[in-house]
N, C-alpha and C positions, 0 to 999 in steps of 0.2 A: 311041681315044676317051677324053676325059677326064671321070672322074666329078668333081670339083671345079673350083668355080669359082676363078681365077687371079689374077682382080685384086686388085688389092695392096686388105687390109683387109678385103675379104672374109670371111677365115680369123675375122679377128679379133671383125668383127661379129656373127659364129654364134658364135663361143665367149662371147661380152659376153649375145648374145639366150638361151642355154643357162643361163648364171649367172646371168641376171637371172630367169627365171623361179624358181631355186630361193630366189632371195633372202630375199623377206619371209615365206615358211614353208612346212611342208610340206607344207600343204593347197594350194599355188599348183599344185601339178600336179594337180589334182584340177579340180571345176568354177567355180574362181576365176578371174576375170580375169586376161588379158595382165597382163605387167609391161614397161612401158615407160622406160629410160633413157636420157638425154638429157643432152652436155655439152659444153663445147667441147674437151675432150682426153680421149682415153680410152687405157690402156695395160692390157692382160688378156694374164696371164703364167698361164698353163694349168699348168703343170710346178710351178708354184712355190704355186699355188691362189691367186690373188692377182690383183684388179681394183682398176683405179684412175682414179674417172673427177674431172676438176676445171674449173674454169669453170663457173659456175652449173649444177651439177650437178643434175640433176631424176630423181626414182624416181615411177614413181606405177602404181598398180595399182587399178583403181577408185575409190571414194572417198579411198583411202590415198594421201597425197601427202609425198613429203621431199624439201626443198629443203637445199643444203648447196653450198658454195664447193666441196669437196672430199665424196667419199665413197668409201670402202673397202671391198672385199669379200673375206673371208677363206674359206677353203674348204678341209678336209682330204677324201681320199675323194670328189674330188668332190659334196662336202655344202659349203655356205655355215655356217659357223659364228658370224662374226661381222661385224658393218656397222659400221663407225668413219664418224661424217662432221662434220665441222668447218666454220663459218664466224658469221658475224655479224650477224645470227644463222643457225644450221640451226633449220629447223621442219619440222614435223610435224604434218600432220589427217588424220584418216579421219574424215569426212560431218562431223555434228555431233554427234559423242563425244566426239571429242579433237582437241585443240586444244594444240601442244607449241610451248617455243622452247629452246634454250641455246646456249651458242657450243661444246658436243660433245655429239655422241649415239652410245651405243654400242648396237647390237643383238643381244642375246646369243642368238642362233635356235633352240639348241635348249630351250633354259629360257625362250622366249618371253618375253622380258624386257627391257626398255628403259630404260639408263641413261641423264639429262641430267645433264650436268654443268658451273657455271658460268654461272651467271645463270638457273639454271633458272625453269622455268614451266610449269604443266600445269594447262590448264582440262579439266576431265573432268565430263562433263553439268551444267555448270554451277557445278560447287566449283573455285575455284582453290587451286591452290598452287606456293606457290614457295619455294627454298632454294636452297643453294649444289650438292646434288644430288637429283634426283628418281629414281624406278624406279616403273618402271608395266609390270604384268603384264598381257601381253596374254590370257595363259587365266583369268583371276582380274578384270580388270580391277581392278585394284589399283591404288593409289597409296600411295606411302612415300618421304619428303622429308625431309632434315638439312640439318642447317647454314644458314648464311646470312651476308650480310655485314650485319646488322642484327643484333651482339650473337652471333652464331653461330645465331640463330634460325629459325624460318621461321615460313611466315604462309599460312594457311588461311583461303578467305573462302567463306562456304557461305552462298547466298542465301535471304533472306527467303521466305516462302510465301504466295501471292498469295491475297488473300481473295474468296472466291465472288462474282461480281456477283450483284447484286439480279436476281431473275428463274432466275437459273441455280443457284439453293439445291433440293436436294429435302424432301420434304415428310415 
């Protein structure tokens, strides 16, 4: 009697569905949604801690969605430590909080931390910003942005505040 299943890929798909749930943090083993990856080529090299899916590669865990031409999955310890993923652009939303683009994103998982790099962009409830790199903390929600190709700059737009309509004023 054989306990595993033989067909080719198989193997690979349980080791892909195991890494992916540890991916976007460590509360994904906990009461947080599936994590679901999606690509047209996938190669998950267990021994070496190392996933590599490419072809419009899609991550998405309930409202959290990253798209990326390529995306990389680092893992010492069977722990995900790091997510590289690259294309033109890779984006990134969860619901209507964030709102990300660059042509790289790096996810650093145990410092819950999110590099863009390279045309960056991050709308975050509404403030954008952009520079040549972003880092948005996901325990902090935080935003911190340098550079630019505008002068080395970057550029912060943080919107107006809508004035009360008539009627919806209190008294």
């Amino acid at each position: 009697m054989r306990d595993r299943d033989s067909r080719p890929g198989s193997w690979c798909a349980s080791v892909a569905a195991v890494l992916a749930l540890l991916v976007m943090a460590p509360q994904a083993l906990s009461a947080q949604p599936p994590i679901t990856i999606r690509a047209q080529q996938a190669v998950v090299e267990q021994t070496r801690g190392h996933a590599l899916y490419t072809g419009g590669a899609e991550l998405v865990q309930g409202t959290r969605r990253l798209q990326a031409d390529r995306i990389e999955i680092f893992s010492e310890n069977n722990q995900p430590v790091r997510i590289e993923a690259s294309g033109s652009p890779v984006t990134l939303r969860d619901g209507d909080t964030l709102d990300a683009e660059a042509n790289r994103l790096i996810y650093d998982v145990p410092a819950q931390e999110i590099r863009l790099l390279e045309n960056a962009r991050v709308n975050h409830q509404g403030r954008e910003f952009e520079g040549a790199e972003v880092i948005y903390s996901i325990a902090n929600r935080a935003v911190k942005a340098s550079g630019g190709e505008d002068n080395g700059r970057v550029r912060l737009v943080i919107p107006a505040q809508q004035a009360p309509e008539k009627g919806d004023e209190q008294p």
